[in-house]
C-alpha positions as a LaTeX table, in Angstrom:
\begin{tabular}{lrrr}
\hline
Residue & $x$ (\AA) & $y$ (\AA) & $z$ (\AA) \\
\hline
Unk1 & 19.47 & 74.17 & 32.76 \\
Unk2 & 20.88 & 76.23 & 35.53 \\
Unk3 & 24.52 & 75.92 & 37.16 \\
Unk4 & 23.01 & 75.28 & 40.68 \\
Unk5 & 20.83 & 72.09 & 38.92 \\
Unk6 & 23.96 & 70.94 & 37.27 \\
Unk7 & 26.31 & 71.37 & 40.22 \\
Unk8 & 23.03 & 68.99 & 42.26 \\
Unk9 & 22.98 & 66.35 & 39.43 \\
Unk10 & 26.68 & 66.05 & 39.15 \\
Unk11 & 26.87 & 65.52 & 42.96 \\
Unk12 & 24.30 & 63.04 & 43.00 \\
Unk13 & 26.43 & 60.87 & 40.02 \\
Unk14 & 29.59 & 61.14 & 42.24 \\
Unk15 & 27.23 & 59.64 & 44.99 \\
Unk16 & 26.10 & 57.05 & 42.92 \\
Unk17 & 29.01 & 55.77 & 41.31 \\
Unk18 & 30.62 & 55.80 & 45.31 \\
Unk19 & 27.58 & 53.87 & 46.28 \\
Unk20 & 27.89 & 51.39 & 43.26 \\
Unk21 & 31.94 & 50.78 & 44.59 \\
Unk22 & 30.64 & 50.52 & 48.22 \\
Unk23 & 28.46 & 47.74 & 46.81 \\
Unk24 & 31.00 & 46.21 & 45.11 \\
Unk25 & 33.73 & 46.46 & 47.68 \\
Unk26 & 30.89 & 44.49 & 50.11 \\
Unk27 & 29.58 & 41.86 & 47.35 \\
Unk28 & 31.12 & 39.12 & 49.42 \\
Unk29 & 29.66 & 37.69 & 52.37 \\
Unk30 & 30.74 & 35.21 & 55.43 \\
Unk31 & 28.10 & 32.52 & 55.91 \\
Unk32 & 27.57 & 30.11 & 58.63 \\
Unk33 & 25.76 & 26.86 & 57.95 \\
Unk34 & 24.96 & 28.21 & 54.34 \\
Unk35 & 23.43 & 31.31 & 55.43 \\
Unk36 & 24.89 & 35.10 & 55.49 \\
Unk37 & 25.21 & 36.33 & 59.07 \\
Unk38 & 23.13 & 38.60 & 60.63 \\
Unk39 & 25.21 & 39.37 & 63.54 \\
Unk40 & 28.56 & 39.33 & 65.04 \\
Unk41 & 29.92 & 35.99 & 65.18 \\
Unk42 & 32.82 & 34.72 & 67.12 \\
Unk43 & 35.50 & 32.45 & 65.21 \\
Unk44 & 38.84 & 31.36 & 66.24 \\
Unk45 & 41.89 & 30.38 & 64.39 \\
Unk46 & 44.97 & 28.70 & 64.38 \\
Unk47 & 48.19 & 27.91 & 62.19 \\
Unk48 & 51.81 & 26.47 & 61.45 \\
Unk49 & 54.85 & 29.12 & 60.87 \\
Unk50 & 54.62 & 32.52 & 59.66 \\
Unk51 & 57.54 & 34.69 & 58.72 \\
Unk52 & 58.03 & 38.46 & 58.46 \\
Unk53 & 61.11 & 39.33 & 55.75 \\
Unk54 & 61.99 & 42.44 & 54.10 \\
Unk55 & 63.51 & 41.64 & 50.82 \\
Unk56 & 67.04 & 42.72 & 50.13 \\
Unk57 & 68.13 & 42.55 & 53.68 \\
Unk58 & 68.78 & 39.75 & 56.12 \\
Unk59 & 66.16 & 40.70 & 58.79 \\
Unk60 & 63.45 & 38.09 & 59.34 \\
Unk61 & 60.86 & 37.38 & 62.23 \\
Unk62 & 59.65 & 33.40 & 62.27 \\
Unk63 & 57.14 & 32.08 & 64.38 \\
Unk64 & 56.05 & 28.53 & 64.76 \\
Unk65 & 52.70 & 28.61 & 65.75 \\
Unk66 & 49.54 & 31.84 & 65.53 \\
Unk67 & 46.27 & 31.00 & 66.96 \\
Unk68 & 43.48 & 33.98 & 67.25 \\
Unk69 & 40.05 & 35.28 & 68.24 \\
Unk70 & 37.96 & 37.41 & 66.23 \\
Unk71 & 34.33 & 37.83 & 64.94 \\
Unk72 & 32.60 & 37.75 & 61.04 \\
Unk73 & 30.38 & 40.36 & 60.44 \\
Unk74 & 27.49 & 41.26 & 57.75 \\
Unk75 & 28.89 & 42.56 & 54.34 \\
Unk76 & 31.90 & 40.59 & 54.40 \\
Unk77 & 33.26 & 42.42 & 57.33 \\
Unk78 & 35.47 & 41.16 & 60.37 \\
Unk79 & 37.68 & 41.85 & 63.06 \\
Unk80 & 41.35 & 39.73 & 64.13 \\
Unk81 & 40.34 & 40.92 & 68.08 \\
Unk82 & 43.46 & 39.09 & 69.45 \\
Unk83 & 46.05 & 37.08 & 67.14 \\
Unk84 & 49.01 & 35.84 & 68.99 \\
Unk85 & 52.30 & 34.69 & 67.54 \\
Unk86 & 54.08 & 32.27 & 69.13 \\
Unk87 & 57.76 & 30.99 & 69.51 \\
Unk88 & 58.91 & 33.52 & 67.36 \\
Unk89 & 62.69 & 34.19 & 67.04 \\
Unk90 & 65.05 & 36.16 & 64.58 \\
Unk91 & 67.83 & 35.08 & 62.13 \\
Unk92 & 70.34 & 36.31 & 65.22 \\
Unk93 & 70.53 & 33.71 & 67.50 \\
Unk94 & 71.19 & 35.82 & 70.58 \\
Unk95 & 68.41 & 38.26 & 69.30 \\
Unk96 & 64.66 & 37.68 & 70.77 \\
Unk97 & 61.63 & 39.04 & 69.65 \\
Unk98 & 58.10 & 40.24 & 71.20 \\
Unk99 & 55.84 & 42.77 & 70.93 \\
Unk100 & 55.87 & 45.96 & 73.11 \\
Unk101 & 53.49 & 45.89 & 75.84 \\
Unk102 & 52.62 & 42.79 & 78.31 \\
Unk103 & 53.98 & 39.77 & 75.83 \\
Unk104 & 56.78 & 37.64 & 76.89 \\
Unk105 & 59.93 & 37.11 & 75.05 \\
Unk106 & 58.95 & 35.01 & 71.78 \\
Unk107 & 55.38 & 36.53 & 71.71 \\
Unk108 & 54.24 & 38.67 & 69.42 \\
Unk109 & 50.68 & 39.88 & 69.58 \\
Unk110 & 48.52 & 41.91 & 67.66 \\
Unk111 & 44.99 & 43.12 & 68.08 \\
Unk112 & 41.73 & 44.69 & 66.74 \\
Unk113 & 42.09 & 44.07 & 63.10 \\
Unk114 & 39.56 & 45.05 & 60.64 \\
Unk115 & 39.10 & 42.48 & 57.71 \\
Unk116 & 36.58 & 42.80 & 54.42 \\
Unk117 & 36.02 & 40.03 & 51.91 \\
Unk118 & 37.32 & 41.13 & 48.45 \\
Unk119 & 37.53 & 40.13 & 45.12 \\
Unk120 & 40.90 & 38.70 & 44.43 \\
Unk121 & 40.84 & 38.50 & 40.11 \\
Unk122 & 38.56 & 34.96 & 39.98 \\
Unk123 & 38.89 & 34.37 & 43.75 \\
Unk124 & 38.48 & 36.17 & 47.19 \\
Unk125 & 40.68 & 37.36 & 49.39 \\
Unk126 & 40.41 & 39.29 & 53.08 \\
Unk127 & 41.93 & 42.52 & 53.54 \\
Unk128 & 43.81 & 43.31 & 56.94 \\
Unk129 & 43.76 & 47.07 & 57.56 \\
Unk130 & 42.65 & 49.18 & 60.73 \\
Unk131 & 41.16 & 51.49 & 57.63 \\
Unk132 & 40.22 & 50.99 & 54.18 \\
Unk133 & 42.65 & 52.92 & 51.88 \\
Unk134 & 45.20 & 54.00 & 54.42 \\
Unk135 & 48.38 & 52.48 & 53.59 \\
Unk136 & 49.67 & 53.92 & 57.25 \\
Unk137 & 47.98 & 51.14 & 59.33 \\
Unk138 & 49.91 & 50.10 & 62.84 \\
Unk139 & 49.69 & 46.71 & 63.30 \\
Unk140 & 52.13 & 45.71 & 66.19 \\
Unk141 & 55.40 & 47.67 & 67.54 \\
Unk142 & 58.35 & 44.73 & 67.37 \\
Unk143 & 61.19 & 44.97 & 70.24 \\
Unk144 & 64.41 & 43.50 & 70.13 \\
Unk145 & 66.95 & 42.39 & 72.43 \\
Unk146 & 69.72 & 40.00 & 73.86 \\
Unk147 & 68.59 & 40.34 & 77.21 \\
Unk148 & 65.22 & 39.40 & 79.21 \\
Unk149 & 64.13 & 41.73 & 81.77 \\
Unk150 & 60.41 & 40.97 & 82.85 \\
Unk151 & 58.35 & 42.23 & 80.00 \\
Unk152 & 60.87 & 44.35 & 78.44 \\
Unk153 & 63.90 & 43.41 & 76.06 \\
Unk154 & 67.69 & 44.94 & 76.70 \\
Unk155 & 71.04 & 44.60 & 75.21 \\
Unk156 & 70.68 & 46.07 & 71.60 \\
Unk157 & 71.18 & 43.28 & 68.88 \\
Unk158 & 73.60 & 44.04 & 66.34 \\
Unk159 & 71.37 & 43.80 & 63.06 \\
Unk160 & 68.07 & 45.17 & 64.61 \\
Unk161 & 66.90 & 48.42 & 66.42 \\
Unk162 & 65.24 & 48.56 & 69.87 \\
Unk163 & 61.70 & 48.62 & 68.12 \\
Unk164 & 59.87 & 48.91 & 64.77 \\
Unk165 & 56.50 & 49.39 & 63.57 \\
Unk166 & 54.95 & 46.77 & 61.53 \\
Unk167 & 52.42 & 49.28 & 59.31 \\
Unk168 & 50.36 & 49.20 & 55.74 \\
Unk169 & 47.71 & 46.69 & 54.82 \\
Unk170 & 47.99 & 42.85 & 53.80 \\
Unk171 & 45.75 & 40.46 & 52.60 \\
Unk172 & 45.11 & 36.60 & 52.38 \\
Unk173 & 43.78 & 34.46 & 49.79 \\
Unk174 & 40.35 & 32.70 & 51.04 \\
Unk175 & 39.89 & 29.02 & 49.72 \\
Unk176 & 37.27 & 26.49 & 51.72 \\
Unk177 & 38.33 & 23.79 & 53.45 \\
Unk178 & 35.89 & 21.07 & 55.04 \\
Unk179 & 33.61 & 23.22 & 57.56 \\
Unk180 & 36.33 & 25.94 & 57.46 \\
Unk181 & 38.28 & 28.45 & 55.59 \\
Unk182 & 42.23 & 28.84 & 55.12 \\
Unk183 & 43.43 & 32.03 & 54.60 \\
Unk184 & 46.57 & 31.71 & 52.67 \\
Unk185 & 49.41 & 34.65 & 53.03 \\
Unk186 & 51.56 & 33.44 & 49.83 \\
Unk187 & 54.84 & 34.10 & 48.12 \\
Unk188 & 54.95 & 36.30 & 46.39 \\
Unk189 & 52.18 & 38.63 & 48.25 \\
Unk190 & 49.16 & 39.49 & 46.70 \\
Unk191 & 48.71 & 42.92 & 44.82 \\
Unk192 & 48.27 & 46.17 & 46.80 \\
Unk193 & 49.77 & 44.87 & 50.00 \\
Unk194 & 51.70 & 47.58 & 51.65 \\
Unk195 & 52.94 & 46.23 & 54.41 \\
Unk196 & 56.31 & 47.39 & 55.88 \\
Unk197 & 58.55 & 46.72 & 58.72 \\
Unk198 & 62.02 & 48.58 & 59.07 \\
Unk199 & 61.00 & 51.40 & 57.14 \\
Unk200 & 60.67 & 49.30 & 54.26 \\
Unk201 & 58.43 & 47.42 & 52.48 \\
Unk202 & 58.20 & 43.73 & 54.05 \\
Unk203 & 56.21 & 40.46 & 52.84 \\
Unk204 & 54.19 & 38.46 & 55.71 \\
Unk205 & 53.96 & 34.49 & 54.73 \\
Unk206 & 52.01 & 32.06 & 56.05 \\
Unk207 & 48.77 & 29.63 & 56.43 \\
Unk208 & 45.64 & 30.12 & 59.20 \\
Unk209 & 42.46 & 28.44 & 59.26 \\
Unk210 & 39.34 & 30.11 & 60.55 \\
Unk211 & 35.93 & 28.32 & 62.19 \\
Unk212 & 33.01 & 28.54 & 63.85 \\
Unk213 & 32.91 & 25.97 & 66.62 \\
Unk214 & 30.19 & 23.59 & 65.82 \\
Unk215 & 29.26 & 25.28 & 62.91 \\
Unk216 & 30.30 & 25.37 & 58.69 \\
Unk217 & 32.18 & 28.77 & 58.25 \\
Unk218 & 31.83 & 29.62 & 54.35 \\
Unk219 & 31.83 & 32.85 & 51.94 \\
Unk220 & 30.25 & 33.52 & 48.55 \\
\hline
\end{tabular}
């Protein structure tokens, strides 16, 4: 057999075993009413406190209430369009929180997500990263401050810097509840979360349930 026909079949088993992962990676799928969707379809979201810590130091972001829009796509696909966090404060009590941009003091908002349905050992869970296999992925810049000033924080808080990047990937566990689905951010985080705030790696904790209004929002 010649080296160019070897080189051709070798390529086409590295295709083939990335097309059998592909498959894999997609063998979960959102359903609505019982059936997979065929289309983009809006769901919203809401939930009780999350918190943002990074182990080993004191610095924590809590916030009381997250509500969101997004959509569920075909092969177990989504998107978190617009998730806001509300009433959100720090463990300084003359230290506020919000995210850079438009957001108020106490607001922290994040947007354009990508999710995808995994398997999660006997279970499923949905992954939150702006790219498959990047552990890099921005998800909000935090600012801090002791003083409001329209949409901007001043006054630099002892314990915290101006700003941070909240960056990597984090996933929830997926469990059905009535004509919705929880997604369940637990403690201690699921395997190959990245996520990182500070520079260093950070754990994101929390409950938010997902629906389609009028409709049963599911997953196989």
């Amino acid at each position: 057999m010649s080296r160019i026909r070897l080189i051709m079949l070798s390529m086409l088993a590295v295709f083939a075993v990335g097309a059998v992962a592909s498959a894999s990676a997609s063998a979960h799928e959102w359903l609505v009413d019982g059936s997979g969707v065929t289309a983009s379809t809006a769901v919203t979201s809401s939930g009780s406190e999350f918190k943002l810590t990074v182990p080993g130091t004191t610095k924590k972001v809590k916030c009381s209430t997250v509500s969101d829009t997004g959509n569920v796509n075909t092969g177990g696909k989504g998107e978190a369009t617009n998730v806001s966090f509300k009433t959100c404060t720090t463990n300084e009590t003359v230290c506020k929180v919000k995210s850079v941009g438009s957001a108020p003091s106490g607001e922290v908002v994040v947007v354009n997500v990508p999710t995808l349905l995994v398997t999660n050992g006997t279970g499923v869970k949905d992954e939150f990263k702006g790219s498959h296999g990047l552990s890099n992925t921005q998800f909000v810049t935090l600012e801090f401050g002791e003083k409001v000033n329209g949409t901007k924080l001043e006054k630099k808080c002892s314990n915290y810097p101006e700003t941070t990047e909240v960056v990597g990937n984090v996933s929830s566990n997926v469990t059905q509840e009535g004509t919705k689905v929880k997604l369940s951010f637990p403690e201690p985080e699921l395997s190959g979360n990245t996520l990182e705030a500070f520079g260093l790696p950070a754990t994101l904790v929390g409950n938010d349930t997902e629906e389609v209004s009028g409709h049963t929002l599911s997953f196989n």
